[in-house]
Kinemage of the C-alpha trace (Angstrom):
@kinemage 1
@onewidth
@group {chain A} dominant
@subgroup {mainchain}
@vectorlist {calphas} color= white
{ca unk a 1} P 18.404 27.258 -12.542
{ca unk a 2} L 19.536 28.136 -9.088
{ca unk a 3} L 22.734 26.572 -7.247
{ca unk a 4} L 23.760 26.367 -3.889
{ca unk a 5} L 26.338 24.037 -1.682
{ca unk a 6} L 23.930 21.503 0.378
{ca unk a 7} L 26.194 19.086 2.410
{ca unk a 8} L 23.030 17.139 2.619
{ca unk a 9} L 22.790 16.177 -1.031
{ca unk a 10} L 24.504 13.844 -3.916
{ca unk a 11} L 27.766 15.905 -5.065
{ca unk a 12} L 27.174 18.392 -2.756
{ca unk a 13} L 25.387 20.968 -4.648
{ca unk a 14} L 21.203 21.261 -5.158
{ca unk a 15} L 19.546 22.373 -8.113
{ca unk a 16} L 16.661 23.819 -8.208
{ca unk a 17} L 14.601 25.453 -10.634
{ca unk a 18} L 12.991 28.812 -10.845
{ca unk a 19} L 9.733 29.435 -12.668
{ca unk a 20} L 7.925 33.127 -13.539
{ca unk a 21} L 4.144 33.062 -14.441
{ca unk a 22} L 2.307 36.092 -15.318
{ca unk a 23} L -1.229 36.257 -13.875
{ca unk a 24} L -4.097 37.508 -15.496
{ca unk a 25} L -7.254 38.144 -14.064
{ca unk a 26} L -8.757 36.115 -17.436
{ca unk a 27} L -8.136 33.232 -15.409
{ca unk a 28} L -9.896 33.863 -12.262
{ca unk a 29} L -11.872 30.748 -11.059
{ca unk a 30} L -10.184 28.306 -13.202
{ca unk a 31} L -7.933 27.405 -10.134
{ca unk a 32} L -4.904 27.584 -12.198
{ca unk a 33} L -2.621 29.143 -9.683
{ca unk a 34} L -3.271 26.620 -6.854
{ca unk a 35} L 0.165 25.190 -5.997
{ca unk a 36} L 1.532 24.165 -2.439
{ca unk a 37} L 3.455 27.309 -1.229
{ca unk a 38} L 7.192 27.217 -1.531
{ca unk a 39} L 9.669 29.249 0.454
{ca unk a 40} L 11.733 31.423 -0.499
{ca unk a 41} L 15.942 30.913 -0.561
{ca unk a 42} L 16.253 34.835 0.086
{ca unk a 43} L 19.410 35.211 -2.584
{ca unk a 44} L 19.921 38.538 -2.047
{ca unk a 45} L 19.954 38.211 1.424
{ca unk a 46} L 22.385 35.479 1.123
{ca unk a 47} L 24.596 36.905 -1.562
{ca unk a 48} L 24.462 40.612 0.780
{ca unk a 49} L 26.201 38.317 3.654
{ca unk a 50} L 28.509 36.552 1.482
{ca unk a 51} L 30.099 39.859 0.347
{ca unk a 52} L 30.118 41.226 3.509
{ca unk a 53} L 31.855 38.633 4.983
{ca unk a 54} L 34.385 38.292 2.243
{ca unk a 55} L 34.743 42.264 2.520
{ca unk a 56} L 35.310 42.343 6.278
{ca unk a 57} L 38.293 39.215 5.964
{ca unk a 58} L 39.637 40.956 3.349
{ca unk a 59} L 39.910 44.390 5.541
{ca unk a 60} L 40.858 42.172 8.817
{ca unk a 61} L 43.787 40.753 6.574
{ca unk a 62} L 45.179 43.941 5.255
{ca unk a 63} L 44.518 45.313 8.840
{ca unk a 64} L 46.733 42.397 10.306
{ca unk a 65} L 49.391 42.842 7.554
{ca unk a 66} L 49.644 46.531 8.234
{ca unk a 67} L 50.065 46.362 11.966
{ca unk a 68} L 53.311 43.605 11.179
{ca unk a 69} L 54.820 45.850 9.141
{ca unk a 70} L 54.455 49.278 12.187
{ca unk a 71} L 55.572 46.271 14.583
C-alpha cells in the first residue's frame, strides 16, 4: 500500500496499491500481461527531494541562528 497527501481527494490522503508479478516465458501468447499502462509515482525521486529540502532548512536555520549569535 502506498500513501501520499492529494488535496484533491476525500481526507486528503490517496491510497493506492502496489502489485509485483513475476513473468515467465510459460505464458507467452496467453495475453496474460495485457493491462492499460500505469505511470509511475517516482518515490525515490520524491522521497530524494523531500530530504533534501528538509536538509537544506535545517542547514539555512542553524546558518541563521549562528549569524544572530556573531551579530
Amino acid at each position: 500500500m502506498l500513501q501520499r497527501e492529494d488535496p484533491d481527494v476525500k481526507g486528503g490522503v490517496r491510497r493506492d496499491a502496489v502489485v509485483f508479478r513475476t513473468v515467465s516465458s510459460k505464458h507467452l501468447g496467453e495475453d496474460r500481461w495485457m493491462a492499460p499502462a500505469v505511470p509511475g509515482i517516482h518515490a525515490f525521486e520524491q522521497a530524494e527531494r523531500w530530504a533534501n529540502d528538509q536538509w537544506n532548512a535545517i542547514v539555512k536555520q542553524m546558518d541563521d541562528q549562528f549569524n544572530k549569535v556573531l551579530g
